[in-house]
C-alpha positions in Angstrom: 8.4 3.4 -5.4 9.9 5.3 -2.1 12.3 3.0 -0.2 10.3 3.6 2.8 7.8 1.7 4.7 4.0 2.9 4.2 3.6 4.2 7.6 7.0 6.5 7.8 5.7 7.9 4.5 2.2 8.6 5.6 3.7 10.5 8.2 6.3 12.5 6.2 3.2 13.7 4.4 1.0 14.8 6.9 4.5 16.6 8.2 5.3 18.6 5.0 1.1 19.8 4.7 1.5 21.0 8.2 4.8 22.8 7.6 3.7 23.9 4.5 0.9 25.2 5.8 2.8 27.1 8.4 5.1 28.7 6.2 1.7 30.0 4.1 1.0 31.5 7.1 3.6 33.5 7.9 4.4 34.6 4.5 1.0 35.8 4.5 1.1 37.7 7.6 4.6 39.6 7.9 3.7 43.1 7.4 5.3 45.9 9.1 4.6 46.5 12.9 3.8 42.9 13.5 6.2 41.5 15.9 8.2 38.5 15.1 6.2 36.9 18.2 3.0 37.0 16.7 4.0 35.3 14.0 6.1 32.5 15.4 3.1 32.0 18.2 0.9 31.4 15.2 3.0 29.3 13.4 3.7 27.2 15.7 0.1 27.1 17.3 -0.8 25.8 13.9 1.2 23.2 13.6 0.4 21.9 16.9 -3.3 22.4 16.2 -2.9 20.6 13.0 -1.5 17.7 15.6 1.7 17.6 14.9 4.7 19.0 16.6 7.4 21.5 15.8 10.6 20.0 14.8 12.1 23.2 15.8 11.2 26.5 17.2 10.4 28.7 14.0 12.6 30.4 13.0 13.0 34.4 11.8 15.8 36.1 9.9 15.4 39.7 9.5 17.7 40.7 6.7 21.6 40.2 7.1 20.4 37.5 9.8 20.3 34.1 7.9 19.6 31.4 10.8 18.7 30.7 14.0 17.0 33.4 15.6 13.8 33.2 16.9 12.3 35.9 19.6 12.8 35.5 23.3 11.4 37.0 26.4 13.4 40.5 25.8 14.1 40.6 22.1 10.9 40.2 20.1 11.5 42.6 16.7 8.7 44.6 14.8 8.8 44.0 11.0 8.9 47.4 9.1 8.9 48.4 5.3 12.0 46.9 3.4 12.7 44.4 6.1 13.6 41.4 4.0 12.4 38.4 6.7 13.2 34.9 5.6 10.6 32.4 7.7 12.0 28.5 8.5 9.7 26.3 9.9 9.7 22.4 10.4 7.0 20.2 11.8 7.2 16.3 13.0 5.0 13.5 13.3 6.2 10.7 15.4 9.8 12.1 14.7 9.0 11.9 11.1 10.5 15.7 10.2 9.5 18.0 7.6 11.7 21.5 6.9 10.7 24.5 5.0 11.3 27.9 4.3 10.5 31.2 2.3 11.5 35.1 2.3 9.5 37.9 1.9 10.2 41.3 0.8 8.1 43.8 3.2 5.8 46.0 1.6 9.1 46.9 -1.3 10.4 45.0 -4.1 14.0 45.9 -3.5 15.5 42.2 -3.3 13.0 41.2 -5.3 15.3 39.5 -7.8 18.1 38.1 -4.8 14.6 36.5 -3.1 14.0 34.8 -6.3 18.0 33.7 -7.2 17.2 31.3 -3.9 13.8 30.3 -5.0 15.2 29.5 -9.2 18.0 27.2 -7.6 15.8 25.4 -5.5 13.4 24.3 -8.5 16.6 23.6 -10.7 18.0 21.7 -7.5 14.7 19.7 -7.3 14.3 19.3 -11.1 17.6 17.2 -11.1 17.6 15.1 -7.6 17.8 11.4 -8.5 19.4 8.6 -7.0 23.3 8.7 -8.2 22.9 12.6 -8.0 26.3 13.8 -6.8 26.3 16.2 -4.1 29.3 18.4 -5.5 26.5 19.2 -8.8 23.9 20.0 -6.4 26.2 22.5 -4.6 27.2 23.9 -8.5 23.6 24.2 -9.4 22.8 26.2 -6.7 25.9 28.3 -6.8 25.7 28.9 -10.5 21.9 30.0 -10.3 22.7 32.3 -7.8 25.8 33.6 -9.3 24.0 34.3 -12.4 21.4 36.3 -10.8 23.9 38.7 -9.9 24.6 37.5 -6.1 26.3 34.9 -3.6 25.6 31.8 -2.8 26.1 31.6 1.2 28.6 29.2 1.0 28.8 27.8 4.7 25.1 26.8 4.7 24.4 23.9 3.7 20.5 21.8 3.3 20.8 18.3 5.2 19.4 15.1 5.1 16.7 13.5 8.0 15.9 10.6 9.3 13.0 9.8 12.1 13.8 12.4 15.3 17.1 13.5 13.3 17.2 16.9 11.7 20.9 16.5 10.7 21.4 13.1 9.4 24.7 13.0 8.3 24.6 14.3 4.6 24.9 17.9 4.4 22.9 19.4 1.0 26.3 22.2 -0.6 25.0 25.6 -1.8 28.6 25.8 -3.7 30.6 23.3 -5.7 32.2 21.1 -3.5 35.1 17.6 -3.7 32.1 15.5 -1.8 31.9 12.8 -4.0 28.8 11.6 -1.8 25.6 10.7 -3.9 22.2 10.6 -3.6 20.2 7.4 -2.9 16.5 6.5 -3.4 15.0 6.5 -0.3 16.5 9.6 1.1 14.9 12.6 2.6 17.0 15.5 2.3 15.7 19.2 3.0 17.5 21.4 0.1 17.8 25.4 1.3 19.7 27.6 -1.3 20.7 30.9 0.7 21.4 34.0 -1.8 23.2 37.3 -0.3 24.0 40.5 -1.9 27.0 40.4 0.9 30.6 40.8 -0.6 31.7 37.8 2.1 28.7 35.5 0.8 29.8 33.5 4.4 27.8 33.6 7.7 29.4 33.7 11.6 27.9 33.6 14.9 29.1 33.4 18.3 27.7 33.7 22.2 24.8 31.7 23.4 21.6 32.0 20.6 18.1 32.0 21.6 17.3 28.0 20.4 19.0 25.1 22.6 19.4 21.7 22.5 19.5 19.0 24.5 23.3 16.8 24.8 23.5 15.1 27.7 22.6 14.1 31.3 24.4 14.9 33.9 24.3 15.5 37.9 22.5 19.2 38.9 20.6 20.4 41.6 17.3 18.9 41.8 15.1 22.2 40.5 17.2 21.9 37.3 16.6 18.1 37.0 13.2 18.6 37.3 13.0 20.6 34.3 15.5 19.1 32.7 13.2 15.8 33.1 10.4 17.6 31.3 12.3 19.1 28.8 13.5 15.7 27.8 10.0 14.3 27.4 8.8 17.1 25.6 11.6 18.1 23.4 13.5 15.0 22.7 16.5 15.4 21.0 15.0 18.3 18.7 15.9 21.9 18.9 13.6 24.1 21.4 13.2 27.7 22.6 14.3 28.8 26.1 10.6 30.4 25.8 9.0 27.5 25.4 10.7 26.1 28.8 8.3 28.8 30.6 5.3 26.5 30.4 7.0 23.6 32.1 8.3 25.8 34.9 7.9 29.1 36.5 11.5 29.9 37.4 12.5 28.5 33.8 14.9 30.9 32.7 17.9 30.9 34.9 17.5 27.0 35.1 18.1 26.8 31.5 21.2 29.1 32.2 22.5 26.7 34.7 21.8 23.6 32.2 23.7 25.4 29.4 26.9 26.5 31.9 27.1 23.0 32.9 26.9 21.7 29.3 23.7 19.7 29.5 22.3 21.9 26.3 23.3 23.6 23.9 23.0 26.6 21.9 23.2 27.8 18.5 24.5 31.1 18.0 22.5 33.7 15.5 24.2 33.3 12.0 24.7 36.8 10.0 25.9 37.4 6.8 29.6 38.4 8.0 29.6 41.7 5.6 26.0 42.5 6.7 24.4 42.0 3.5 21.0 40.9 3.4 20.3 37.1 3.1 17.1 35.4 1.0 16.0 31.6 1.6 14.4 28.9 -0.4 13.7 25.5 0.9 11.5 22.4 0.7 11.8 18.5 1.7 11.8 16.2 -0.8 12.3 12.1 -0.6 14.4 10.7 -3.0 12.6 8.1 -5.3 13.5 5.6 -7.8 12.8 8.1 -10.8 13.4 11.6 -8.8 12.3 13.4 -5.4 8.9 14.0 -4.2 8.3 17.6 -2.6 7.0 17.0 0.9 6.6 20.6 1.3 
């Protein structure tokens, strides 16, 4: 049996349908000349309907963009024919996370084979998570599954594990061999995301100020930006958020969140792309850890 209490599991479930059921969604509905705001709107409607809450804003990586971007006020992208579009979504109940994520192909069947190098290493990965499993033979599963399909591994992404209103727990999941001598224990709940790339660098980079914040600390600001900061801390928590969402809990939003992030009281995280440009695929699912293997959550 799971080494977690009945309740915390109850509510990992209920997560991982919701998120699931949001990723279905999207996969379903990227076509070319929707924008990428129509589907993240949805999605995230859904999981709010659904009564749960997102565990981040969803996010949207149009080919050689692997993480982290999701449309803003002034940069909302139209899908077209080819576009590989790799869809990450996480839900929470009670801060009791799920994280998931799929790529489609749009309207072509190009990358067909790349798309399904991530998807093959995340069932092997799955397929062999017990307690005891080291991390390092995770990492060489994936990277070997990839590799044999003809492409990369992104090697400086990495799946994570979660705890209750903590996305990044500590353990980070390798998508390459690595010396971590870390194992896995019963109990866990890790979310395992293979990233494939036809790239040469098979690496991501980012820098500047991304489109998805989060809060860090507290700190003394003019009272119009501790007002909203005071509303983004009740509704946000210590999860990621969009600066778009900020708009509904104040109507001069967007240069306050400018002034939080100059004076360090968020954070951003900057668009990751495949530093040779080369297109990027994503598989990933939350499992927990259990006496005799993992259960899929998503």
């Amino acid at each position: 049996m799971p080494s977690v209490s009945d309740e915390a599991l109850k509510n990992y479930l209920r997560a991982g349908a919701i998120a699931k059921e949001a990723r279905e969604f999207g996969v379903a509905h990227v076509r070319a000349g929707i924008t990428s705001l129509e589907i993240v709107n949805a999605m995230e409607n859904l999981i709010y309907e659904r009564g749960a809450r997102c565990a981040f804003p969803v996010n949207i990586g149009v080919n050689e963009v692997a993480a982290h971007y999701t449309p803003s006020r002034d940069n909302n992208l139209v899908f077209k024919t080819g576009d590989v579009v790799k869809i990450d979504v996480g839900a929470h109940v009670d801060g009791y996370a799920a994280d998931t994520a799929a790529t489609v192909e749009v309207s072509t069947t190009r990358y067909a084979n790349m798309i399904k190098s991530a998807e093959d290493a995340l069932t092997m990965v799955i397929e062999m998570v017990r307690p005891g499993t080291p991390l390092s033979s995770i990492g060489a599963t994936v990277s070997r599954t990839i590799r044999g399909a003809g492409y990369r591994p992104v090697e400086n992404l990495t799946g994570h594990s979660m705890e209750r209103f903590n996305l990044h727990a500590g353990l980070s999941i390798p998508n390459i061999e690595t010396k971590d001598k870390s194992v896995v224990a019963e109990g866990m709940i890790l979310a395992i995301e293979p990233f494939s790339t036809a790239g040469s660098a098979g690496k991501v980079g980012g820098r500047g100020r991304g489109p998805i914040y989060k809060i860090i600390r507290d700190r003394k600001a003019p009272s119009e930006v501790m007002a909203l900061f005071g509303k983004m801390n009740n509704e946000f928590g210590g999860f990621p958020f969009a600066g778009r969402w900020c708009d509904k809990l104040h109507p001069n939003a967007e240069p306050l969140v400018t002034k939080m992030f100059r004076l360090g009281m968020i954070m951003s995280y900057p668009i990751l792309t495949e530093l040779s440009n080369g297109l990027v695929a994503q598989a990933e699912h939350s499992v927990l850890v259990t006496s005799t293997g993992c259960r899929v959550l998503t």
